[in-house]
N, C-alpha and C positions, 0 to 999 in steps of 0.2 A: 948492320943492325937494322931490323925492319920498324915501320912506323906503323900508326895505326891505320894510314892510308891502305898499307898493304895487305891489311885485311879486309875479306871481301864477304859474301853472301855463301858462298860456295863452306866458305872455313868455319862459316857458325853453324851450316846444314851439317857438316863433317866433325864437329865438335859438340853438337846438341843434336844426335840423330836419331835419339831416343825420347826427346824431352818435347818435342812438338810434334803437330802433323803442319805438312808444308803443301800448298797449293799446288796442282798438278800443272806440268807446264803444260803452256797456252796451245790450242788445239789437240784438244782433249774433248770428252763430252760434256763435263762441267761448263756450267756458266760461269760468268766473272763473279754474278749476284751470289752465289754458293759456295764459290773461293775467299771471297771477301768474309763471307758470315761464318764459315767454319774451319777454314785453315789460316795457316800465317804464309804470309804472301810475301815475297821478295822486296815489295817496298815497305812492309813494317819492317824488316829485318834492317834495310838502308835507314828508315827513319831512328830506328833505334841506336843506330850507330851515331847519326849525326848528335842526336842528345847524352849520347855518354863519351863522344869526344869534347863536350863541355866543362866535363868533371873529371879530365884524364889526362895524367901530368906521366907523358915519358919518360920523362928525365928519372924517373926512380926506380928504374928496372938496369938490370945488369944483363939479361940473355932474352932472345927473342921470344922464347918459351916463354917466360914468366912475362914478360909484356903480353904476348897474344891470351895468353889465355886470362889472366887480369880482364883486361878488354875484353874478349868474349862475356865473362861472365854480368859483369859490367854492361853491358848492352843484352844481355837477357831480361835482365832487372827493368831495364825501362820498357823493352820489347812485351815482359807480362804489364808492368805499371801501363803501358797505353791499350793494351788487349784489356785487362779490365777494365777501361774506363771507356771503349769503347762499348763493350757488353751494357755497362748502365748507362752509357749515353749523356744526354744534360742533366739528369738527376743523378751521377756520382758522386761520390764522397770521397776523404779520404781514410781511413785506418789505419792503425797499429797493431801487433800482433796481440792473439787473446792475453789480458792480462786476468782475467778472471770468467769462469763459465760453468752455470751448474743447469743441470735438464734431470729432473728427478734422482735420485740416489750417486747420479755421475756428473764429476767437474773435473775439471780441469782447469787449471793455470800458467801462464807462461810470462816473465817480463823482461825488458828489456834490458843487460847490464848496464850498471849506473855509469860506465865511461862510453859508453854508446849513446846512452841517453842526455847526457849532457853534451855530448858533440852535436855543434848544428850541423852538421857537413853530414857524419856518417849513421847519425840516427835515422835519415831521411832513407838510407839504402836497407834499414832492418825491417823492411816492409814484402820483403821476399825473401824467398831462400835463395835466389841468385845472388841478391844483393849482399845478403848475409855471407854468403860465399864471398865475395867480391872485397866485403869490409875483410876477413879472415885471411884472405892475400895479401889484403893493400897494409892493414894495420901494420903489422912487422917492418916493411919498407920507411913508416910514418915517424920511427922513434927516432931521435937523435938527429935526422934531417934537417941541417942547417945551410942556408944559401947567405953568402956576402956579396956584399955589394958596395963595391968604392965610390966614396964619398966622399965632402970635406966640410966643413964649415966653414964661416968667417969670424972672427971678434969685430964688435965694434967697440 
């Protein structure tokens, strides 16, 4: 059974090969200053793992497949969550998906389901579509998951 150790930089390039541009390796004509500002670089993709091995419980997975690719998605999520917040810098914010928006004649709507919205955990990942993906794998795993733990007590 693999761990999320054993996933690397290489398996999210290989698994998101469509969904980012990636910084060209180094000796190349690019600058660093031009890699950093318009591609994703190898250490957002390490830092993003380090932050969604915080919120990522192994234990709930039955095949390696369904562990990596959970995790992948899972560390997309944070990997856009710190890409945009590095684009606005100190004056970021945070958002929610539109729940309401009209610009002359045209709106649109969207909100968030009410058992999403009431979870503190996985309300916080409906802030992307990785994330959204991410809650979409992990939920099913979520139901019925109970851990025991031996105990005892004493009378006095």
């Amino acid at each position: 059974m693999i761990t999320v150790s054993d996933i690397d930089v290489d398996d999210f390039k290989d698994f998101f090969v469509r969904d980012f541009q990636y910084a060209i390796a180094s000796g190349q004509t690019e600058s660093v200053y031009e890699c950093q500002k318009d591609y994703v670089m190898d250490s957002d993709i390490t830092k993003s793992f380090s932050e969604a091995k915080i919120n990522f419980n192994e234990a709930l997975f039955g095949t390696d497949d369904s562990l990596r690719i959970t995790f992948l998605y899972l560390a997309a999520h944070y990997l856009v969550n710190d890409l945009q917040t590095s684009q606005q810098g100190s004056g970021s914010s945070g958002f929610f998906p539109v729940s309401s928006r009209s610009v002359g004649g045209v709106s649109e709507s969207y909100s968030i389901p009410t058992w999403m919205l009431k979870d503190p955990v996985l309300g916080a990942f409906s802030t992307t579509r990785y994330g959204q993906k991410y809650i979409s794998l992990i939920k099913p795993l979520l139901i019925g998951n109970v851990v025991v733990c031996e105990g005892a007590t004493t009378y006095r």
